[in-house]
Biotite code that builds the C-alpha atoms (Angstrom):
import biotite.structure as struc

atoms = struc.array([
    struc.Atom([86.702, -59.323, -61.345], chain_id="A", res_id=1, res_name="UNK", atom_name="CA", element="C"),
    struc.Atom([87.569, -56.201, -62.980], chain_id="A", res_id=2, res_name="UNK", atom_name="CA", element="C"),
    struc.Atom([87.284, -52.991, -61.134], chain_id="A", res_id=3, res_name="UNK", atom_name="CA", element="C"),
    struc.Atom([86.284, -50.158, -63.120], chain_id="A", res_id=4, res_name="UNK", atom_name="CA", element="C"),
    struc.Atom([86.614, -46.249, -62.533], chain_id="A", res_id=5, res_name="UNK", atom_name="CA", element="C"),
    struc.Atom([83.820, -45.238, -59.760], chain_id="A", res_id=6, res_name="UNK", atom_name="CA", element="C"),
    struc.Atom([81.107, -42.901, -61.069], chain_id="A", res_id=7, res_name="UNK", atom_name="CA", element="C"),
    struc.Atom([80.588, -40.015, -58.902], chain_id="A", res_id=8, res_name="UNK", atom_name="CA", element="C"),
    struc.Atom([77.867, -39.824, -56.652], chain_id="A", res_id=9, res_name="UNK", atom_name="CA", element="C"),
    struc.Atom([76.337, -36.643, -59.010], chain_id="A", res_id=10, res_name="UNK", atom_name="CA", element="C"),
    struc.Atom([76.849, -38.761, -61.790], chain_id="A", res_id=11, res_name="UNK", atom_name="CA", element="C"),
    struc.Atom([75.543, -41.375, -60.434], chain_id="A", res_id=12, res_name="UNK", atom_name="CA", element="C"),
    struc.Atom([72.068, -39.772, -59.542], chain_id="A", res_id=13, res_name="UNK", atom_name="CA", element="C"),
    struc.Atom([72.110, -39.204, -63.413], chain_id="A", res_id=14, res_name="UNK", atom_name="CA", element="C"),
    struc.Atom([72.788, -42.515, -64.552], chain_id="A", res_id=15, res_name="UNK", atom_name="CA", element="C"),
    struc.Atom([70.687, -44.562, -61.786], chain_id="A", res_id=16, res_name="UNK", atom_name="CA", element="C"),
    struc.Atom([68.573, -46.637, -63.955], chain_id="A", res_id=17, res_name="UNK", atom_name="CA", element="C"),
    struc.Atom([72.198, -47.552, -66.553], chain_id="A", res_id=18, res_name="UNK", atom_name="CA", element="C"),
    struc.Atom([73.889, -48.171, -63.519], chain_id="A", res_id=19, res_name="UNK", atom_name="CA", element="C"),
    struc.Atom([71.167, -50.537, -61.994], chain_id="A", res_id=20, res_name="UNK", atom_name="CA", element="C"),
    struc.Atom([71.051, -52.659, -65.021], chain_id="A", res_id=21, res_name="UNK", atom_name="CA", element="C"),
    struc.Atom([74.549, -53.006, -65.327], chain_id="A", res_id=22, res_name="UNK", atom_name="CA", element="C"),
    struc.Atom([75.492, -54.234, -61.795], chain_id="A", res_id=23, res_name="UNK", atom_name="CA", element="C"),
    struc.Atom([72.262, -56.759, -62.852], chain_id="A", res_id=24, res_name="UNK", atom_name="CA", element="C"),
    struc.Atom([73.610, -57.827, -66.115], chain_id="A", res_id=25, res_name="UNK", atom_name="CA", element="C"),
    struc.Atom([77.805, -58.091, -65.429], chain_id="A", res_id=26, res_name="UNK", atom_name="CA", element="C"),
    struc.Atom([77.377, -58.672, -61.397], chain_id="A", res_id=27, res_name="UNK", atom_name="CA", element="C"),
    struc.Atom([80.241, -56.809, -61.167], chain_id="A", res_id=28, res_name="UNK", atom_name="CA", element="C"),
    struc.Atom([80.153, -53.466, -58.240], chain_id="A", res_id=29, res_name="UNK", atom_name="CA", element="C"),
    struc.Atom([79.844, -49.904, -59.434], chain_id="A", res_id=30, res_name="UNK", atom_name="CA", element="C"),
    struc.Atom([81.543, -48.070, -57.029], chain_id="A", res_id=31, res_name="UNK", atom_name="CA", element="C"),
    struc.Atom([80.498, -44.266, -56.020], chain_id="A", res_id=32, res_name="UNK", atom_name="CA", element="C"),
    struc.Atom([82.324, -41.854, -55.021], chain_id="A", res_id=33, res_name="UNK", atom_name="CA", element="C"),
    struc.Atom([82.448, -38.750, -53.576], chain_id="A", res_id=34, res_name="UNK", atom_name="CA", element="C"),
    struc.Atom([85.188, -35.994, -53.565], chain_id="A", res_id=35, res_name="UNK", atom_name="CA", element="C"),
    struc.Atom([88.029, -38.501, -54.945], chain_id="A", res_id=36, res_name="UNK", atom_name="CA", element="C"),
    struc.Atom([87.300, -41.170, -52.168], chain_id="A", res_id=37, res_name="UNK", atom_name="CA", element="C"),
    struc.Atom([85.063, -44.214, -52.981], chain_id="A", res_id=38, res_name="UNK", atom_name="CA", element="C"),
    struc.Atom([81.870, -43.936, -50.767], chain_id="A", res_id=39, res_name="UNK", atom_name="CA", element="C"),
    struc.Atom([78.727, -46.616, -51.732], chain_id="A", res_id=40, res_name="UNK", atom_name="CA", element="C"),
    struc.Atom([78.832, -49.283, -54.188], chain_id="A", res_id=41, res_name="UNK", atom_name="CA", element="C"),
    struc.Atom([75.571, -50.484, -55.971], chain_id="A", res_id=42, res_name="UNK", atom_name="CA", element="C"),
    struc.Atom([75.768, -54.267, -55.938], chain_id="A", res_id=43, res_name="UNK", atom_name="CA", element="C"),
    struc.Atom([72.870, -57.056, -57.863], chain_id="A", res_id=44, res_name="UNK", atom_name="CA", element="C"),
    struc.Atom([71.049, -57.307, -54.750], chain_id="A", res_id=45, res_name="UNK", atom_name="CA", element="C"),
    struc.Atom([71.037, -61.127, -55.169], chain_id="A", res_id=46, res_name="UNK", atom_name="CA", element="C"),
    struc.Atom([74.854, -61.022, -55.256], chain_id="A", res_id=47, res_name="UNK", atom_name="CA", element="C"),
    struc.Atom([74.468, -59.008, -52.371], chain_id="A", res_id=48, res_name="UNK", atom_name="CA", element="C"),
    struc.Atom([72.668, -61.885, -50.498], chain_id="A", res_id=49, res_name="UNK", atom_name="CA", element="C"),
    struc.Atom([75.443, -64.674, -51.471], chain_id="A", res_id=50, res_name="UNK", atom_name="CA", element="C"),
    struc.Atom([77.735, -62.780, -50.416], chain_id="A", res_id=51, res_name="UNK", atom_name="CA", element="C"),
    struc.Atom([75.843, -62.480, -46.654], chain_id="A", res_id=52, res_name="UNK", atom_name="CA", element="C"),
    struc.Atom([75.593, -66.563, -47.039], chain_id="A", res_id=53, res_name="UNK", atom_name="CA", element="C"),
    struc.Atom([79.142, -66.438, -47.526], chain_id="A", res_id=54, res_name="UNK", atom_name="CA", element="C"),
    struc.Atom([79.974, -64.553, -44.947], chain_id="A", res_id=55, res_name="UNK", atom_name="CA", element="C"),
    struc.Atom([78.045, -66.245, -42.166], chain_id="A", res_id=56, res_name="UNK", atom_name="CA", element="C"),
    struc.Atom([79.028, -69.566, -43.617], chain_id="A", res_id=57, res_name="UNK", atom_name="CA", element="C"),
    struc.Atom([82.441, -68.330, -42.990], chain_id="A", res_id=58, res_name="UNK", atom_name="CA", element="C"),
    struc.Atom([82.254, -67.054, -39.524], chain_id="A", res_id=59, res_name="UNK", atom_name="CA", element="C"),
    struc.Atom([80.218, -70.557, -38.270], chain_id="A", res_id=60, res_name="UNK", atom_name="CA", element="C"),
    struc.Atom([83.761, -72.736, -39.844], chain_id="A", res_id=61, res_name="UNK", atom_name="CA", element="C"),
    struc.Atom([85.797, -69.914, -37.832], chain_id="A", res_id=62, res_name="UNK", atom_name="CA", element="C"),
    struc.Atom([83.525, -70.114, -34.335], chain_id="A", res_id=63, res_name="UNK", atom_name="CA", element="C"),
    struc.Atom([84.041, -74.092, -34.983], chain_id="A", res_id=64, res_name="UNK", atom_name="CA", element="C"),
    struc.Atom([87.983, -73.850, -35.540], chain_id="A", res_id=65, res_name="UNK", atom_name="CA", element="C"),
    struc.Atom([88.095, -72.003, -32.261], chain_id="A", res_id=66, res_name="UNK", atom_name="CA", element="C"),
    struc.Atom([85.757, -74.788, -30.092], chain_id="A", res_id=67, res_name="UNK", atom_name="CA", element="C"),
    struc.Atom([88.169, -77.464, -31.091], chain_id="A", res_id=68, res_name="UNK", atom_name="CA", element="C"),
    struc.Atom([91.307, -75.738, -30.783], chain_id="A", res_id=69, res_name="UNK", atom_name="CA", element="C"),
    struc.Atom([89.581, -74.992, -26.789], chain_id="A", res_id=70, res_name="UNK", atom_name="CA", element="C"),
    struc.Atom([88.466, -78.605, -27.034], chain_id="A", res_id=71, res_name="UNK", atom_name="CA", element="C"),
    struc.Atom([92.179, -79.610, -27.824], chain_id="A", res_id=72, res_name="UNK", atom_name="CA", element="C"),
    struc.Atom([93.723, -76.970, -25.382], chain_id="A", res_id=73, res_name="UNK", atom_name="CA", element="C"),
    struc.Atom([91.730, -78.310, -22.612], chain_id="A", res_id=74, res_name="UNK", atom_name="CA", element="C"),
    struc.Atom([91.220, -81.333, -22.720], chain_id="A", res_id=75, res_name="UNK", atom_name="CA", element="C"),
    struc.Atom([87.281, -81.590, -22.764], chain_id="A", res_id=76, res_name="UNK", atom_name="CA", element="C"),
    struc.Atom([85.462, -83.924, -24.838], chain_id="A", res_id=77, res_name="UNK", atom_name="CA", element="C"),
    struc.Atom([82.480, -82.709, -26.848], chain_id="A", res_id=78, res_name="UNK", atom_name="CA", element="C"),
    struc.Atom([78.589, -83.292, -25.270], chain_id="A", res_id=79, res_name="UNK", atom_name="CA", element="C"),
    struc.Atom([76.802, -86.207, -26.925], chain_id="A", res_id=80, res_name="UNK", atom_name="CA", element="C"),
    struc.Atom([73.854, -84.539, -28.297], chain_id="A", res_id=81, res_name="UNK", atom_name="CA", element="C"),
    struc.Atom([71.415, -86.235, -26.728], chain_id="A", res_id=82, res_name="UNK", atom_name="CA", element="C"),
    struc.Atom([73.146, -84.929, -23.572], chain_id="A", res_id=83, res_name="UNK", atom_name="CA", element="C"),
    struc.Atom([72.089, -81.904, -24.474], chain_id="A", res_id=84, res_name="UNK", atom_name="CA", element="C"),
    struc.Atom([68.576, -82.531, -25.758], chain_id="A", res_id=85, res_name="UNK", atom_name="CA", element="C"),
    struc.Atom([67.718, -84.030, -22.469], chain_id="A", res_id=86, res_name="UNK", atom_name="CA", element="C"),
    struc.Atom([69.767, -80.960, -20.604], chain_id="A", res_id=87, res_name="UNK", atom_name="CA", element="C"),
    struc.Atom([67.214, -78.471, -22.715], chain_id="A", res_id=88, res_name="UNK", atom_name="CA", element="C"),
    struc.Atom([64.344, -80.760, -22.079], chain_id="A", res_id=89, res_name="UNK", atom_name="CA", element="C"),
    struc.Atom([63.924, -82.044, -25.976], chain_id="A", res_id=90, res_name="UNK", atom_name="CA", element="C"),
    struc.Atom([64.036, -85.429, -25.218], chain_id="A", res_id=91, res_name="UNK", atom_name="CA", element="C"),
])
């Protein structure tokens, strides 16, 4: 991934249409700034939505590290799921 100069945000409202096409074509970010500071970036929008996927993906593995290291600290064994189909009234 190669991270180019941002295009300022005037230059930017310019250059909308160049800029769309070339996050679409590259999928790489075009980042926007404002006063010296990076502000926005314009991202494919399908990139945009792996990304998400990623990220959730990511934080169910973490939220299931952390239930067995409590399953490990404490001692518990897990509920058989058909425990807890019958405790939610699915069986």
């Amino acid at each position: 991934m190669s991270i180019t100069a941002p295009v300022t945000v005037s230059d930017a409202r310019d250059q909308l249409a160049a800029i769309i096409d070339r996050v679409r074509a590259e999928h790489e970010p075009v980042y926007l700034s404002r006063r010296g500071q990076r502000v926005a970036a314009v991202i494919d929008a399908d990139d945009l939505e792996r990304l998400i996927e990623l990220a959730e993906d990511m934080a169910d593995i973490r939220a299931a590290e952390e239930s067995r290291e409590e399953m490990r600290r404490t001692q518990n064994e897990p509920t058989p799921w058909e425990t807890v189909k019958a405790d939610l009234g699915l069986a």
